[in-house]
PyMOL commands that place a pseudoatom at each C-alpha (Angstrom):
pseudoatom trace, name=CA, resn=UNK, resi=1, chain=A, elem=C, hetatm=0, pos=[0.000, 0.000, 0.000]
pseudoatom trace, name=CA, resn=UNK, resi=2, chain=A, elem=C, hetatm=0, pos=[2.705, 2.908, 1.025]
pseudoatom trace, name=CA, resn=UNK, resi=3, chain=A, elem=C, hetatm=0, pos=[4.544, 1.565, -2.096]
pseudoatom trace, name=CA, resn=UNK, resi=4, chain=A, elem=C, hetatm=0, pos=[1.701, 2.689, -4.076]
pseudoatom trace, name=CA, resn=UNK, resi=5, chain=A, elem=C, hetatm=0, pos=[1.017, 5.555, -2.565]
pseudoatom trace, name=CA, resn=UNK, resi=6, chain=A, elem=C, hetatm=0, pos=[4.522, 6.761, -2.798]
pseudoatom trace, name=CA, resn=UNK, resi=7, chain=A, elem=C, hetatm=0, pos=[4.623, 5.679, -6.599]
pseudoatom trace, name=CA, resn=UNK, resi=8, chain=A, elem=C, hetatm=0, pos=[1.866, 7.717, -6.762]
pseudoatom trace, name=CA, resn=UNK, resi=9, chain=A, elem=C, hetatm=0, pos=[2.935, 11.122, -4.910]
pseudoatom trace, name=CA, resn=UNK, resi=10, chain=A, elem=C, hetatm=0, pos=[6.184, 10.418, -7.404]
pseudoatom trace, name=CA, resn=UNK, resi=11, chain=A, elem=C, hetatm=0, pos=[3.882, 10.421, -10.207]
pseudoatom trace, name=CA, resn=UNK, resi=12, chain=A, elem=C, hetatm=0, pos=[2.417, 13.680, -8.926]
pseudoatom trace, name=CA, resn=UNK, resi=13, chain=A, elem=C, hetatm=0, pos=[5.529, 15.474, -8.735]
pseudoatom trace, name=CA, resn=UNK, resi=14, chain=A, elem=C, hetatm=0, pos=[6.729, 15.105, -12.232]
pseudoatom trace, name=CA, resn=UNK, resi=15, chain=A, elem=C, hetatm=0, pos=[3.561, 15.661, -13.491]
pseudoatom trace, name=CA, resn=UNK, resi=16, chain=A, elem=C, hetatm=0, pos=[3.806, 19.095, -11.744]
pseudoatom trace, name=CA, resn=UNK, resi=17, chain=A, elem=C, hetatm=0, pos=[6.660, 19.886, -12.494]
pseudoatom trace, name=CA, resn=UNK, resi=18, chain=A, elem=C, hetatm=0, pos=[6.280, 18.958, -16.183]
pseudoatom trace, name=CA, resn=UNK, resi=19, chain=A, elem=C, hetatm=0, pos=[3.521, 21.451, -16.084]
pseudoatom trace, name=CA, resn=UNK, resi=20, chain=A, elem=C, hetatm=0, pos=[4.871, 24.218, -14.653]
pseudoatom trace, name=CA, resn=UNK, resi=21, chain=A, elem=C, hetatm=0, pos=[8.479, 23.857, -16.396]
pseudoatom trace, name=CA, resn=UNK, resi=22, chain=A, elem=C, hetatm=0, pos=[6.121, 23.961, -19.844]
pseudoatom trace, name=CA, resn=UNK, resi=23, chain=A, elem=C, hetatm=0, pos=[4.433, 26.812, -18.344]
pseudoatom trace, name=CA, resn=UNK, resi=24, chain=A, elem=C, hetatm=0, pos=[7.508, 28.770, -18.019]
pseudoatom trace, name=CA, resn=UNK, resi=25, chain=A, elem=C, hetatm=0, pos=[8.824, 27.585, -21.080]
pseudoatom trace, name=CA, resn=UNK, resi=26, chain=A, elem=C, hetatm=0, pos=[5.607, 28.573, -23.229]
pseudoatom trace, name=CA, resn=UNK, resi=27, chain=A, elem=C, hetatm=0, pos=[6.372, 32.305, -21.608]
pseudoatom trace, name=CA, resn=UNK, resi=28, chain=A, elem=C, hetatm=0, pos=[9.698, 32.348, -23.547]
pseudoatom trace, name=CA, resn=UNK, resi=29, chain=A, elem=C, hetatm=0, pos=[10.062, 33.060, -27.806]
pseudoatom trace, name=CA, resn=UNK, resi=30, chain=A, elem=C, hetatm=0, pos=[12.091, 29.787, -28.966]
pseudoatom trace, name=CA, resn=UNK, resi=31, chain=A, elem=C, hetatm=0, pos=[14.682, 30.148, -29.803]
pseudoatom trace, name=CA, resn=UNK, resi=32, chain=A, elem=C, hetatm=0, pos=[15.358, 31.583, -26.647]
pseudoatom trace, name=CA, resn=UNK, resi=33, chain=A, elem=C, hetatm=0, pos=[19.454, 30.241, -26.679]
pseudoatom trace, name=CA, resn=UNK, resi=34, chain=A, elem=C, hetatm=0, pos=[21.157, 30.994, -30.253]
pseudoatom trace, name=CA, resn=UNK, resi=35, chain=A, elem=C, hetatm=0, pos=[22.502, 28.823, -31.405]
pseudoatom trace, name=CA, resn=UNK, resi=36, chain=A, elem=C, hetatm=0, pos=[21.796, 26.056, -29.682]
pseudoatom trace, name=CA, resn=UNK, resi=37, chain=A, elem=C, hetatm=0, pos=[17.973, 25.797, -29.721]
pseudoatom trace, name=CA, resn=UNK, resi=38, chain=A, elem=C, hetatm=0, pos=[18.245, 26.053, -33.537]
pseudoatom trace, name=CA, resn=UNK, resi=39, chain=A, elem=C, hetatm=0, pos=[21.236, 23.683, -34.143]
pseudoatom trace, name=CA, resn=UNK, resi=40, chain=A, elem=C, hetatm=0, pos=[19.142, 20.867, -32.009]
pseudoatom trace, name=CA, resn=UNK, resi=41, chain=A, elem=C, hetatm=0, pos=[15.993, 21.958, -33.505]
pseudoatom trace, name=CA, resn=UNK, resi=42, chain=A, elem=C, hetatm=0, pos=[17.475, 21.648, -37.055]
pseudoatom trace, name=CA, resn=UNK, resi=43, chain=A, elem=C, hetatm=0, pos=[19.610, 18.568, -36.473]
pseudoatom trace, name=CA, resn=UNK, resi=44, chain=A, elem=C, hetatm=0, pos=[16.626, 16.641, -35.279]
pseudoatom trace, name=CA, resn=UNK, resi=45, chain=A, elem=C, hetatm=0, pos=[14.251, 18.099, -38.272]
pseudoatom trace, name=CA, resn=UNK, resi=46, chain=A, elem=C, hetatm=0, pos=[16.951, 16.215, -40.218]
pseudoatom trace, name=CA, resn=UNK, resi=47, chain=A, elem=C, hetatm=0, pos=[17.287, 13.524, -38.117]
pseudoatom trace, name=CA, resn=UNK, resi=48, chain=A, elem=C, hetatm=0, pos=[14.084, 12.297, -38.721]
pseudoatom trace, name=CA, resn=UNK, resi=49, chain=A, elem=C, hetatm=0, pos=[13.507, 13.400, -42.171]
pseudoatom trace, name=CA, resn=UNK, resi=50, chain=A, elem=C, hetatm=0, pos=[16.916, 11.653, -43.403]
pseudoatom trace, name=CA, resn=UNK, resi=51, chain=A, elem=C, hetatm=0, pos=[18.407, 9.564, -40.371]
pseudoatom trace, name=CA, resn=UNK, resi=52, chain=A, elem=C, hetatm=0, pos=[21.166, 11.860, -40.518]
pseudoatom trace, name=CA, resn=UNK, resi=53, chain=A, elem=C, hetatm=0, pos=[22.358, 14.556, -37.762]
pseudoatom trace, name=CA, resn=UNK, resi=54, chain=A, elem=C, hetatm=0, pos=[22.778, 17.071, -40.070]
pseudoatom trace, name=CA, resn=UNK, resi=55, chain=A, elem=C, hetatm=0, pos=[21.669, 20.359, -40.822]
pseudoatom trace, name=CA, resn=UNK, resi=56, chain=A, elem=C, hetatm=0, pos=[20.498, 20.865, -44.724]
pseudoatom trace, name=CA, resn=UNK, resi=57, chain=A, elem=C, hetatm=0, pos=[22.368, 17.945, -45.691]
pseudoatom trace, name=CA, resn=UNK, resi=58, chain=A, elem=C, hetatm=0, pos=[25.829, 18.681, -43.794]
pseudoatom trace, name=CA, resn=UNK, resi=59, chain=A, elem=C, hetatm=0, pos=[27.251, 16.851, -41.728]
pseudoatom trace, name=CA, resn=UNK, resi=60, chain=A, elem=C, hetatm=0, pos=[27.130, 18.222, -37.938]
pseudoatom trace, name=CA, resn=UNK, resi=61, chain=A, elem=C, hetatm=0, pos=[29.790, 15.774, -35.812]
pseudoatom trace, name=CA, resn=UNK, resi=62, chain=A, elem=C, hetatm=0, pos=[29.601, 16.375, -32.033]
pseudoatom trace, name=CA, resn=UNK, resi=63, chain=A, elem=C, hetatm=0, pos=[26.255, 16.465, -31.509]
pseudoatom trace, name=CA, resn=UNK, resi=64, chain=A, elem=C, hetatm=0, pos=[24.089, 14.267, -29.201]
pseudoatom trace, name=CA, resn=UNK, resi=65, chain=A, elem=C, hetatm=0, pos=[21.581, 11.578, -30.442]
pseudoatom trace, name=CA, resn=UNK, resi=66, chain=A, elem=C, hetatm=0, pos=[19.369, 11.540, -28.006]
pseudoatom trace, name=CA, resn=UNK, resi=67, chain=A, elem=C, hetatm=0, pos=[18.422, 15.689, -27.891]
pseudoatom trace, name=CA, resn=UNK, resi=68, chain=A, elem=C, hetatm=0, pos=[17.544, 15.825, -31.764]
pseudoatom trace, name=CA, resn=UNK, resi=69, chain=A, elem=C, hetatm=0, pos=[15.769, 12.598, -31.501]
pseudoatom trace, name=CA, resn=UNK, resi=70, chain=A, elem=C, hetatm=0, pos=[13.236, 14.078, -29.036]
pseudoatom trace, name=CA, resn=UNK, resi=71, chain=A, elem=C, hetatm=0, pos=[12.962, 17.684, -30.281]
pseudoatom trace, name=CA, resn=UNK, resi=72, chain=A, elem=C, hetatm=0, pos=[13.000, 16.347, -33.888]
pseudoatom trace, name=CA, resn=UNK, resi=73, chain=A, elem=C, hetatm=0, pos=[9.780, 14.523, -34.294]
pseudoatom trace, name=CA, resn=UNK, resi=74, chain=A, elem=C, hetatm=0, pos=[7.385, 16.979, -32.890]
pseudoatom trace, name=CA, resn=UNK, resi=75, chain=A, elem=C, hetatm=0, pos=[9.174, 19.596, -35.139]
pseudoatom trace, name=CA, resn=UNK, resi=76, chain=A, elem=C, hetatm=0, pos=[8.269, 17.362, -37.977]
pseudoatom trace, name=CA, resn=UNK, resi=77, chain=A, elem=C, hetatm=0, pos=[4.497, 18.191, -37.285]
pseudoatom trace, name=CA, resn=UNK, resi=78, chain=A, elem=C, hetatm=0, pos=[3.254, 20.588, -39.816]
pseudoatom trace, name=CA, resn=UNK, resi=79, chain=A, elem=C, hetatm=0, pos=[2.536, 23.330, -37.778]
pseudoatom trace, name=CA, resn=UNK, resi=80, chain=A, elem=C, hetatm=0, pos=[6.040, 25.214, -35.957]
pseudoatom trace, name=CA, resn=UNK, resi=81, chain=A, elem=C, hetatm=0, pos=[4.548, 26.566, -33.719]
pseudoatom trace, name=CA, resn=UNK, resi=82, chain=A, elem=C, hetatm=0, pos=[2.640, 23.522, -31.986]
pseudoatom trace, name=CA, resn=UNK, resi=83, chain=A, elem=C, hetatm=0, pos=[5.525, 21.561, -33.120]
pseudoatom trace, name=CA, resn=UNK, resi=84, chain=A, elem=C, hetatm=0, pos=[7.855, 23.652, -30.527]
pseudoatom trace, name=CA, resn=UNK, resi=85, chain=A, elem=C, hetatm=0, pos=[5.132, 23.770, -27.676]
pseudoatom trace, name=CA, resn=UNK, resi=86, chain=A, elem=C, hetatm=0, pos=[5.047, 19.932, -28.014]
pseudoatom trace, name=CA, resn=UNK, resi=87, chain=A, elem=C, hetatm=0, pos=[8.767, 19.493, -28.028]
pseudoatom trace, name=CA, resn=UNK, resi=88, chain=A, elem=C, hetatm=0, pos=[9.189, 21.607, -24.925]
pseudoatom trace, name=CA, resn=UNK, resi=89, chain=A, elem=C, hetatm=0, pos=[6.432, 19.573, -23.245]
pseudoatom trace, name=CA, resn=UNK, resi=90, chain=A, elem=C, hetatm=0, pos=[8.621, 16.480, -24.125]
pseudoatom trace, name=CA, resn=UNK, resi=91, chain=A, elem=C, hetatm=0, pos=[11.592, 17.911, -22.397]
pseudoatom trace, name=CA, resn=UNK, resi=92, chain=A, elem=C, hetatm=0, pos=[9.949, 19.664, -19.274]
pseudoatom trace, name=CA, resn=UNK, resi=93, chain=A, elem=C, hetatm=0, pos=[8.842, 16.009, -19.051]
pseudoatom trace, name=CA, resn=UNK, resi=94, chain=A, elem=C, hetatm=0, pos=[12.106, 14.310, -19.686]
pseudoatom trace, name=CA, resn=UNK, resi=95, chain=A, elem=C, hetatm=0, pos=[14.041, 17.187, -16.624]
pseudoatom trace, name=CA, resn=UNK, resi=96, chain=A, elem=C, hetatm=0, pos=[11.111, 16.319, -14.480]
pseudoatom trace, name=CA, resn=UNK, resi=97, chain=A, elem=C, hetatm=0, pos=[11.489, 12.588, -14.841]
pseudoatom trace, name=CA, resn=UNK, resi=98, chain=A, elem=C, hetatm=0, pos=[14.320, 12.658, -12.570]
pseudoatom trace, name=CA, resn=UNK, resi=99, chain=A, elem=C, hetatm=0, pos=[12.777, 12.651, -9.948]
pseudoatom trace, name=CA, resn=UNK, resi=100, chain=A, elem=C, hetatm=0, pos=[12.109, 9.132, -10.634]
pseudoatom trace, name=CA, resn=UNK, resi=101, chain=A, elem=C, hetatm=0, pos=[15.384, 7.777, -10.151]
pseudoatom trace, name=CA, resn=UNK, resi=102, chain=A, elem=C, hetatm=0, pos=[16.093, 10.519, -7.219]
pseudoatom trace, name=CA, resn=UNK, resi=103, chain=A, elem=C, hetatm=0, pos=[12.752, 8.477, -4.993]
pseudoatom trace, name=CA, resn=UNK, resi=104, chain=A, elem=C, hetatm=0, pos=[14.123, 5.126, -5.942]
pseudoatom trace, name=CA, resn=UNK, resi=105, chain=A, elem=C, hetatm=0, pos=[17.543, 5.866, -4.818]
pseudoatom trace, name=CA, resn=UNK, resi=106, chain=A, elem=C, hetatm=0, pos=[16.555, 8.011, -1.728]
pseudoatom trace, name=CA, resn=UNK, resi=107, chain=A, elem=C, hetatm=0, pos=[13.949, 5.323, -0.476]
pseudoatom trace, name=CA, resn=UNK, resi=108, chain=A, elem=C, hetatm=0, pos=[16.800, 2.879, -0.593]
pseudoatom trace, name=CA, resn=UNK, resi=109, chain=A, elem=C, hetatm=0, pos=[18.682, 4.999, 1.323]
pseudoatom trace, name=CA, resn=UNK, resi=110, chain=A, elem=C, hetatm=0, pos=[16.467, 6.738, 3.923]
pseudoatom trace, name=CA, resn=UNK, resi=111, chain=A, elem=C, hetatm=0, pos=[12.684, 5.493, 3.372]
pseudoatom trace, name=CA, resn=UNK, resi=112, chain=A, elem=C, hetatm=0, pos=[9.901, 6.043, 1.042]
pseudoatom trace, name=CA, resn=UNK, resi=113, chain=A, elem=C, hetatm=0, pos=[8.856, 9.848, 2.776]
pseudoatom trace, name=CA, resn=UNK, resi=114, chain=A, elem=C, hetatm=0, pos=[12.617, 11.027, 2.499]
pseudoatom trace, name=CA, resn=UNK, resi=115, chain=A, elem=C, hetatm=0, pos=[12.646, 9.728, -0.661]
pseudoatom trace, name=CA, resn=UNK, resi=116, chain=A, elem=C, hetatm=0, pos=[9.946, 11.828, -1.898]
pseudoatom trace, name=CA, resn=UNK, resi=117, chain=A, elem=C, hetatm=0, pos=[10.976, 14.855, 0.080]
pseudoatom trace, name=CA, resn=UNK, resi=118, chain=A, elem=C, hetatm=0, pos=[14.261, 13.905, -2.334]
pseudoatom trace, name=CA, resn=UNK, resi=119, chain=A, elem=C, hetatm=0, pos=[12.408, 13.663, -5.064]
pseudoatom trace, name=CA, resn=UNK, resi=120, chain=A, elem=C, hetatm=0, pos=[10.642, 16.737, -4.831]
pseudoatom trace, name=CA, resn=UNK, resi=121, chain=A, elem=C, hetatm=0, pos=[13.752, 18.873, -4.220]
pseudoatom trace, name=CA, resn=UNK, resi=122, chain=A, elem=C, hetatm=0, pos=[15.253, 17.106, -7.661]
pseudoatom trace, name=CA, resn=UNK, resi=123, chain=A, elem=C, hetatm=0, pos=[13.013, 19.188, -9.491]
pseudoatom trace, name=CA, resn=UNK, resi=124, chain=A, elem=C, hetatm=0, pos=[13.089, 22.704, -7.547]
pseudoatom trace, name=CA, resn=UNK, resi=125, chain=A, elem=C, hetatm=0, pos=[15.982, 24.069, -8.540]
pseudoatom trace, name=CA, resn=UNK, resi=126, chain=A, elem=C, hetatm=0, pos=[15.254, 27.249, -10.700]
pseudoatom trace, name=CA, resn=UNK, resi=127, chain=A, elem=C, hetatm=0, pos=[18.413, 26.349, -13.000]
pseudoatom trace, name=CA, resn=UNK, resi=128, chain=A, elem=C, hetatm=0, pos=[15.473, 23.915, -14.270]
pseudoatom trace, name=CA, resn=UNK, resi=129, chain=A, elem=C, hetatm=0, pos=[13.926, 26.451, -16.534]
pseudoatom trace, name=CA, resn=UNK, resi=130, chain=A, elem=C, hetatm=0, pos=[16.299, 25.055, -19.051]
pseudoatom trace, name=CA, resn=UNK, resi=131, chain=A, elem=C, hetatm=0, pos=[13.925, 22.092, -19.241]
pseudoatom trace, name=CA, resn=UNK, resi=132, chain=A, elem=C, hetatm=0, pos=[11.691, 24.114, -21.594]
pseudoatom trace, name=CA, resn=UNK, resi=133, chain=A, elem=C, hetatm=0, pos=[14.226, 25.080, -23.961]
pseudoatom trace, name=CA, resn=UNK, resi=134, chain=A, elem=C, hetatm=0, pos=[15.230, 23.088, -26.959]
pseudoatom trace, name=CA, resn=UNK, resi=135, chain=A, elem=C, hetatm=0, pos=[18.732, 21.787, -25.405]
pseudoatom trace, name=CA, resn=UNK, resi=136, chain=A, elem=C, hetatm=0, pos=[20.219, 18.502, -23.769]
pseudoatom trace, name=CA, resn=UNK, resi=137, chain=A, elem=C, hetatm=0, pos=[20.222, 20.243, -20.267]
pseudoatom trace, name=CA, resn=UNK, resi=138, chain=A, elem=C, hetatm=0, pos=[16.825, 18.050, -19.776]
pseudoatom trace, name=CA, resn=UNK, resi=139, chain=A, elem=C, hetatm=0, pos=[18.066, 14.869, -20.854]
pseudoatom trace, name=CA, resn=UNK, resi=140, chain=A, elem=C, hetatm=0, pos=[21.558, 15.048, -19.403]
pseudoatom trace, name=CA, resn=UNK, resi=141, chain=A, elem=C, hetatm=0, pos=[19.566, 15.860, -16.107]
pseudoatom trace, name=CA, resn=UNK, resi=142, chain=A, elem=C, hetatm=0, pos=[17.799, 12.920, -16.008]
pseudoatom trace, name=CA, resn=UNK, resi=143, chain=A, elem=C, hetatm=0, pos=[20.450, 10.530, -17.360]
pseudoatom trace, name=CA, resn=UNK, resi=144, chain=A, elem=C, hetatm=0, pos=[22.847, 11.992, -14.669]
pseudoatom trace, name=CA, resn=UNK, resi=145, chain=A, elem=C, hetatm=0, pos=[20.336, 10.817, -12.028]
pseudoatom trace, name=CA, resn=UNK, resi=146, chain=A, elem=C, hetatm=0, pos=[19.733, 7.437, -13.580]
pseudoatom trace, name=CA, resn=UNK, resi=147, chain=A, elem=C, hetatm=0, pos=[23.398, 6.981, -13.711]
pseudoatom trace, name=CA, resn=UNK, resi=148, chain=A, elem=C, hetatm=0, pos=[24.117, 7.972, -10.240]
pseudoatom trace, name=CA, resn=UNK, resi=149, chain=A, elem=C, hetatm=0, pos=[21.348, 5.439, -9.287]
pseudoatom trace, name=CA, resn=UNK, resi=150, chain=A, elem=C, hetatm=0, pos=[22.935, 2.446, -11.308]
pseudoatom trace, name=CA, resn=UNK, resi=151, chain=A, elem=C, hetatm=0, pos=[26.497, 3.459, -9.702]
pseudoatom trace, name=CA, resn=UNK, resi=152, chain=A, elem=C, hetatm=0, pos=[24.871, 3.154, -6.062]
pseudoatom trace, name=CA, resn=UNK, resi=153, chain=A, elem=C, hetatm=0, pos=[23.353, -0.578, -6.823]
pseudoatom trace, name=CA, resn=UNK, resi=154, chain=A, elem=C, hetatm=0, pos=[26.789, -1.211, -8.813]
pseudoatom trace, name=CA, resn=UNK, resi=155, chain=A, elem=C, hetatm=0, pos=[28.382, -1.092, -5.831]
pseudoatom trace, name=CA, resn=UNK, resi=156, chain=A, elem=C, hetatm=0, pos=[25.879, -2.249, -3.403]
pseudoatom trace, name=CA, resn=UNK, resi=157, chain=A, elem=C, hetatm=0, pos=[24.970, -5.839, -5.316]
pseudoatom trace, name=CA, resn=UNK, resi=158, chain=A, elem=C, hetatm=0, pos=[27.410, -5.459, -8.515]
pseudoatom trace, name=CA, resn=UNK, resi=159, chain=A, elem=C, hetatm=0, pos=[25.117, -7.473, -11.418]
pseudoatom trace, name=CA, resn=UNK, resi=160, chain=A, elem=C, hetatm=0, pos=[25.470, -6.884, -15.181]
pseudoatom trace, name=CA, resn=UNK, resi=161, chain=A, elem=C, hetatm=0, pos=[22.048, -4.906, -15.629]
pseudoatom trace, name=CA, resn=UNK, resi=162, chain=A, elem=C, hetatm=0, pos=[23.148, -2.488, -13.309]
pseudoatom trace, name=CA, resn=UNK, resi=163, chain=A, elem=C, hetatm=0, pos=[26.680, -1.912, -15.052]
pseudoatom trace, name=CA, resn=UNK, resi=164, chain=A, elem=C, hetatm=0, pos=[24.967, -2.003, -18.496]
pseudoatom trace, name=CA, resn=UNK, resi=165, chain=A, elem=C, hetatm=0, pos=[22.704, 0.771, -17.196]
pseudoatom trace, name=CA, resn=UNK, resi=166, chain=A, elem=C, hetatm=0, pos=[25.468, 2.831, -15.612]
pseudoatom trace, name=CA, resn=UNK, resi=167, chain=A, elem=C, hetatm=0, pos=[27.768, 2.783, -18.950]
pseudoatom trace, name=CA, resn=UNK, resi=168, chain=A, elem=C, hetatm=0, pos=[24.514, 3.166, -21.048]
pseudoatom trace, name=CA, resn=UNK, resi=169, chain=A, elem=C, hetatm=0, pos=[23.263, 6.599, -19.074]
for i in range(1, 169): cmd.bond("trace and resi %d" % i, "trace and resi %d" % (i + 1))
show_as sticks, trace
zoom trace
């Protein structure tokens, strides 16, 4: 029972915070962050027009695979303009989704209402704004956190999963 309760309340937070990273987000022209915004944006256009990360058929090395591949598809919508708003949805919900791996750890560490009070302070900081912008600070957020997570159960019960999802995050 608390464990559903507290997958719940965990549920709850990143649903709030998805909605009020997108509301800040929505408050801001994109591109808000030149180049950046635009690169991503434009990579993953390509991305999932041609398979490519490039940007009007040149080559763009350097780039991440993951960022394009979650602005890009949204983007490929045929309005812009909802295209963007649902692409920063996506990543106010991939920033907030950290607080996933923040409970899981915490509860391990200090119980399920720690855990949540961990949770919940995952997804306060106001450096999280970023979430709504077309950049890799959401998914790097959240990868950071699942990788922290898979270190911690590395070295508590060392198993393959947990190494393969250490070296994948």
């Amino acid at each position: 029972m608390a464990t559903r309760h507290a997958a719940f309340a965990v549920g709850v937070i990143v649903v709030l915070s998805t909605a009020f990273r997108l509301g800040l987000a929505l408050l801001w022209d994109v591109p808000w962050i030149a180049p950046d915004e635009m690169i991503y944006g434009l990579v993953g256009e390509s991305l999932w027009e041609t398979g490519q990360l490039s940007i009007r058929g040149i080559s763009t090395p350097y780039y991440s695979l993951l960022t394009p591949a979650l602005v890009g598809l949204p983007l490929q919508l045929g309005d812009r303009e909802t295209g963007v708003a649902l692409a920063q949805a996506l990543q106010a919900l991939a920033m907030s989704l950290a607080a996933v791996p923040v409970f899981l750890w915490g509860r391990r560490l200090v119980g399920p209402g720690w855990g949540l009070v961990a949770a919940t302070l995952a997804v306060v900081p106001p450096a999280l704004s970023y979430g709504g912008l077309l950049m890799t600070e959401a998914l790097f957020y959240t990868a950071t956190a699942v990788a922290l997570l898979a270190l911690a159960r590395v070295f508590e019960s060392p198993s393959l999963e947990w190494q393969g999802l250490f070296l994948l995050a």
